[in-house]
KOLRO-122273 format. One record per residue (C-alpha): x, y, z; residue number from 1; residue in three letters. Coordinates in pm, whole numbers, plus 32768, in hexadecimal, padded with zeros to 4 digits. Layout:
{{X; Y; Z}; NUM; "ALA"},
...
END
This chain:
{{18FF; 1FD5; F12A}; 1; "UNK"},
{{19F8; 1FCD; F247}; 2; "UNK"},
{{1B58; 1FC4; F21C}; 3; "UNK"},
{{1B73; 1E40; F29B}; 4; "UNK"},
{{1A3A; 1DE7; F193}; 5; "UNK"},
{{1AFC; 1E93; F08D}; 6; "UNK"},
{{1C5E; 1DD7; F0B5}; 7; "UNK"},
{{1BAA; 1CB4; F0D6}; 8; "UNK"},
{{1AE4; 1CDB; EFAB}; 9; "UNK"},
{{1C40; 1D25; EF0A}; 10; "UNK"},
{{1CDC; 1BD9; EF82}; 11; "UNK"},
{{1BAB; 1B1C; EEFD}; 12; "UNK"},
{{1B7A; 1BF5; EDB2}; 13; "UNK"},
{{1D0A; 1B6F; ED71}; 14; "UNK"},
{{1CF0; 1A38; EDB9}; 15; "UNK"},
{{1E00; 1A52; EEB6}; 16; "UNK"},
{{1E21; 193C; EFC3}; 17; "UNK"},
{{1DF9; 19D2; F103}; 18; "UNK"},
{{1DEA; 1981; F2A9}; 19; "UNK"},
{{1D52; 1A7A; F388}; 20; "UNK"},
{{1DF6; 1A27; F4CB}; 21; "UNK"},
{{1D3F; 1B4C; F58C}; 22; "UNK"},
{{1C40; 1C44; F54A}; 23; "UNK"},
{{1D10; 1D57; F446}; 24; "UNK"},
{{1DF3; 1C87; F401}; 25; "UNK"},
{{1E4F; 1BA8; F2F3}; 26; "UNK"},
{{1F45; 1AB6; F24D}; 27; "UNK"},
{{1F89; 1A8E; F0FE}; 28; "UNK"},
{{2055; 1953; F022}; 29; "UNK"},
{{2039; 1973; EEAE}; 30; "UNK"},
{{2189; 18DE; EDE8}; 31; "UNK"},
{{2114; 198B; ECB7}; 32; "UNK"},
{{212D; 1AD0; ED3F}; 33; "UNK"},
{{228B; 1AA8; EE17}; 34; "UNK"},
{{21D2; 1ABA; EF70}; 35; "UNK"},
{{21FD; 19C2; F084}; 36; "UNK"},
{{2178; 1A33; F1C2}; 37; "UNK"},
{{2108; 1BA5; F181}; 38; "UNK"},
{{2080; 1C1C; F29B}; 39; "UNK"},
{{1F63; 1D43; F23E}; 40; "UNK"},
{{1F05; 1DE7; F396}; 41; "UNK"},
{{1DF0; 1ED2; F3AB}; 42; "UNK"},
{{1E10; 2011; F4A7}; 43; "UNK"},
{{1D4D; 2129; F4D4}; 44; "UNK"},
{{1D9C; 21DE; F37E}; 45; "UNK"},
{{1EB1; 20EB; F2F2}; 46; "UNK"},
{{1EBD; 1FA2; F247}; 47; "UNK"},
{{202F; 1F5E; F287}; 48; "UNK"},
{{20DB; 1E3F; F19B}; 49; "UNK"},
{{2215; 1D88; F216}; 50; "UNK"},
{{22CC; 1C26; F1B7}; 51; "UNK"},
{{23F1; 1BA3; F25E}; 52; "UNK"},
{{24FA; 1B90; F13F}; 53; "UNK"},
{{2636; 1AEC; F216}; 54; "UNK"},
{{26DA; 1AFF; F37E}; 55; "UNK"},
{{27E1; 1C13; F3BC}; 56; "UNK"},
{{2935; 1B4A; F37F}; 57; "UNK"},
{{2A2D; 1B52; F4C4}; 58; "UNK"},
{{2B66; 1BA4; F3CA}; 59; "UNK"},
{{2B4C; 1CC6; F2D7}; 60; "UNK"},
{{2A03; 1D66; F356}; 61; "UNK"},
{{2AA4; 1ECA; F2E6}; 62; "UNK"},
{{2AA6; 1E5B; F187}; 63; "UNK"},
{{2944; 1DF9; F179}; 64; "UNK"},
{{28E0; 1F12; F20F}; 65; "UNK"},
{{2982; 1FDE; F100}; 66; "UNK"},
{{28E2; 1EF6; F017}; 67; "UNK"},
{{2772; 1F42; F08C}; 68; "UNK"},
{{279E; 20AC; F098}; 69; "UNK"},
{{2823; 20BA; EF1B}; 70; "UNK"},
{{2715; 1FD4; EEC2}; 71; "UNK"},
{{2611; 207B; EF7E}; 72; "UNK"},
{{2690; 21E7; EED2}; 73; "UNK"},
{{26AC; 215A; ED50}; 74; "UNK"},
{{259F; 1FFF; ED42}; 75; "UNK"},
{{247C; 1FF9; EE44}; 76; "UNK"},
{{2363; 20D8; EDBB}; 77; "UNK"},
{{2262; 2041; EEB0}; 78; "UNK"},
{{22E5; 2013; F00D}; 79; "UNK"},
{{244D; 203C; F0CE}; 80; "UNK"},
{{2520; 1F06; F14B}; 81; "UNK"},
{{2568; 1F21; F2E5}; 82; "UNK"},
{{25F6; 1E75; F427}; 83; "UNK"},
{{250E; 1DE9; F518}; 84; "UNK"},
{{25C8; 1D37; F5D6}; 85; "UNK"},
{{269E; 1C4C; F538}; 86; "UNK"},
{{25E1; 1C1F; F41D}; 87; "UNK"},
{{25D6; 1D09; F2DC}; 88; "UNK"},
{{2495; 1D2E; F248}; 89; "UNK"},
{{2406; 1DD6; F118}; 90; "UNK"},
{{22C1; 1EDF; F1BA}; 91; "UNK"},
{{21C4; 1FB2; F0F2}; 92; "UNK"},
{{20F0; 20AD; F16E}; 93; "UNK"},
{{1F71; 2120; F0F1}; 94; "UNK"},
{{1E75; 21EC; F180}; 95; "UNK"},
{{1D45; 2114; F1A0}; 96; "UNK"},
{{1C54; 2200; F15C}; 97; "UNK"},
{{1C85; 2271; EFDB}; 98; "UNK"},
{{1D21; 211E; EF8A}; 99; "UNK"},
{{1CB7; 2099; EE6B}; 100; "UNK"},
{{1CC5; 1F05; EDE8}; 101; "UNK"},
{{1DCA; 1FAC; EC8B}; 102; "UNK"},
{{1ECB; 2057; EDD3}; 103; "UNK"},
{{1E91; 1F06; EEBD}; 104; "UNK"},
{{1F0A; 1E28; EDA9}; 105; "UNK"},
{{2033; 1F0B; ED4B}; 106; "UNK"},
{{2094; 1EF8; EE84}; 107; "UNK"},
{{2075; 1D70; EE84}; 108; "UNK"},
{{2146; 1D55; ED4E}; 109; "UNK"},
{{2264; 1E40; ED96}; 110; "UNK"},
{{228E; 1D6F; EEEB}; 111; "UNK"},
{{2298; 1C30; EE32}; 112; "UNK"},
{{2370; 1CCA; ED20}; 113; "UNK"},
{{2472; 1D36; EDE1}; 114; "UNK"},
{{24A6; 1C30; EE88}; 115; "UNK"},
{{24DC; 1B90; ED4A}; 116; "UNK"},
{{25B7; 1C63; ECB7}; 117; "UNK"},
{{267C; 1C8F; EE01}; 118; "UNK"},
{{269B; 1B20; EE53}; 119; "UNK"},
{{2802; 1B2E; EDB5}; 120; "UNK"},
{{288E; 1C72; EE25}; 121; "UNK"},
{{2830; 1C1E; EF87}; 122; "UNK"},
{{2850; 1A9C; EF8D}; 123; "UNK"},
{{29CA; 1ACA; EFB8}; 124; "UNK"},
{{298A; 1B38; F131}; 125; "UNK"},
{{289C; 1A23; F16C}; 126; "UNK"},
{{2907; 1963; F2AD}; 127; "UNK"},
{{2996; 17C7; F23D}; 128; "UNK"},
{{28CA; 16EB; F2DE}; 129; "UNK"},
END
């Protein structure tokens, strides 16, 4: 089974709601789970995770920065938070070859759970609309 057959079988096999916008690439929304536009994108070798948590504030960006390093040092088990851009987003990293559906789903949770868990740490640096 190729790597692509096997993510998708994952996706299907959790009942995950899913969009694949091009070939290797696909979009996941499941509330349950914490995920709102997870973008999984298939390489050669990796099946990189990421999720757009918030936009980079204009005023106290040093602060959150701070903030995502401790968390990504003492909380994130699956996955690092970044910059790209001005957005910060939560990204996880597998090798597609020796994945298996018990280290895809981790991976799924730990996103969704940390966003849950961080929503009030990091929703002070939230931009007001």
């Amino acid at each position: 089974m190729s790597p692509r057959e096997k993510i998708e079988g994952y996706l299907v096999r959790l009942s995950l709601s899913f969009q694949e916008p091009s070939s290797g690439t696909w979009v996941v929304t499941d509330d349950q789970r914490g995920l709102h536009n997870l973008v999984i994108a298939l390489t050669d070798s990796l099946v990189i995770m990421r999720m757009n948590v918030m936009e980079v504030p204009s005023k106290g960006r040093e602060k959150l920065f701070e903030e995502l390093l401790r968390l990504n040092a003492a909380d994130l088990v699956h996955g690092a938070y970044g910059i790209d851009g001005r957005q910060v987003i939560l990204i996880d990293t597998l090798e597609a070859e020796g994945m298996g559906l018990e280290e895809f789903e981790a991976s799924l949770d730990a996103i969704g759970l940390a966003v849950a868990q961080h929503y009030r740490i990091l929703s002070p640096y939230r931009a007001k609309a």
